[in-house]
C-alpha positions as CSV (number, residue, x, y, z in Angstrom):
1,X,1.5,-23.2,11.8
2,X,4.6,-24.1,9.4
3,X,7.5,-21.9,9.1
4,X,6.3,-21.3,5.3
5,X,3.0,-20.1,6.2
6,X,4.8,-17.9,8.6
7,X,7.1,-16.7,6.4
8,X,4.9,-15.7,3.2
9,X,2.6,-14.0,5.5
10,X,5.3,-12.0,6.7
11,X,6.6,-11.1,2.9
12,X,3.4,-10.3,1.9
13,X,3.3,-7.7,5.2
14,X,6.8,-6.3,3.9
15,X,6.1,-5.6,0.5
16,X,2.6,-4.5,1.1
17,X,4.8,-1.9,3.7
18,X,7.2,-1.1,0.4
19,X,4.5,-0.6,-2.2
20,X,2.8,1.6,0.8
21,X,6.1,3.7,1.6
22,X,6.5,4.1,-2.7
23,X,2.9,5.3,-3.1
24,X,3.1,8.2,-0.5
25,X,6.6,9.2,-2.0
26,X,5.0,9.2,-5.3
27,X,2.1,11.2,-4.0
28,X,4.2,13.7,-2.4
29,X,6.3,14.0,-6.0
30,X,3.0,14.6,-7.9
31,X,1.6,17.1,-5.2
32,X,5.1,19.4,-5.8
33,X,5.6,19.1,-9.4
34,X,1.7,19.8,-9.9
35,X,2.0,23.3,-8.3
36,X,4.9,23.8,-11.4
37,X,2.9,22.9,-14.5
38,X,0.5,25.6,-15.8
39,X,-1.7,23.8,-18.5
40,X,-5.1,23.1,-17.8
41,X,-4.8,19.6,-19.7
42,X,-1.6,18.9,-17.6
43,X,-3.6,19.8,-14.2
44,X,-6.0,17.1,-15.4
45,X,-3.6,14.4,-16.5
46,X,-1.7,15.0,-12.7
47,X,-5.1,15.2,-10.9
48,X,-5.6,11.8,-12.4
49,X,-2.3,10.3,-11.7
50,X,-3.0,11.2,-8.4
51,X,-6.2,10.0,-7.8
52,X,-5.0,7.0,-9.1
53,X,-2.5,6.7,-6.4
54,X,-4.9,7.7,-3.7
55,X,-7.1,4.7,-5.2
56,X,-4.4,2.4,-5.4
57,X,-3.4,2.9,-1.5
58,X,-6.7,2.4,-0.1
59,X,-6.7,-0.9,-2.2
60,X,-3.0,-1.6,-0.4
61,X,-4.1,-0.4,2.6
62,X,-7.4,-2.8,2.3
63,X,-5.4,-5.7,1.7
64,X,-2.6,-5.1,4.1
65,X,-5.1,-5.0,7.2
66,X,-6.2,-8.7,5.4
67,X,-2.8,-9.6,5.7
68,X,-2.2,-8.5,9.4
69,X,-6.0,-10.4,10.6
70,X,-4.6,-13.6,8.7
71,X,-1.5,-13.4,10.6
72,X,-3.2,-12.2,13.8
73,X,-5.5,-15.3,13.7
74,X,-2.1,-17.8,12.7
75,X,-0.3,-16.7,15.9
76,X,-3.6,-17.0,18.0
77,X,-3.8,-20.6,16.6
78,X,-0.2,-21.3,17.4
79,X,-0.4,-19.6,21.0
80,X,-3.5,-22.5,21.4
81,X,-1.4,-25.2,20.9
């Protein structure tokens, strides 16, 4: 294992953690200002930016546990040696 491979695997981890940590916040915005708007069209169109949230962390969250079983298997390889 180089110290690149290391090192990109480690960034991808971090900003996987960011994009993570600004979905939920985003989330958590949506959820309070929904409660606020009264329209029927503008429950839709913030049921649907939500959902796409909710879709967009499980894809995040899908590739992050990628991410950690690559890295997982690079240190297991450079325990072996």
């Amino acid at each position: 294992m180089n110290k690149f491979d290391y090192d990109d695997i480690v960034t991808k981890i971090k900003i996987l953690e960011l994009k993570l940590k600004r979905n939920s916040l985003e989330k958590e915005r949506y959820t309070t200002l929904k409660n606020y708007s009264f329209s029927l069209k503008e429950r839709r169109e913030w049921d649907e930016k939500y959902n796409l949230l909710v879709e967009e962390e499980e894809a995040i969250f899908a590739h992050l546990y990628t991410v950690y079983e690559e890295f997982a298997q690079m240190i297991a390889l450079k325990k072996k040696q």
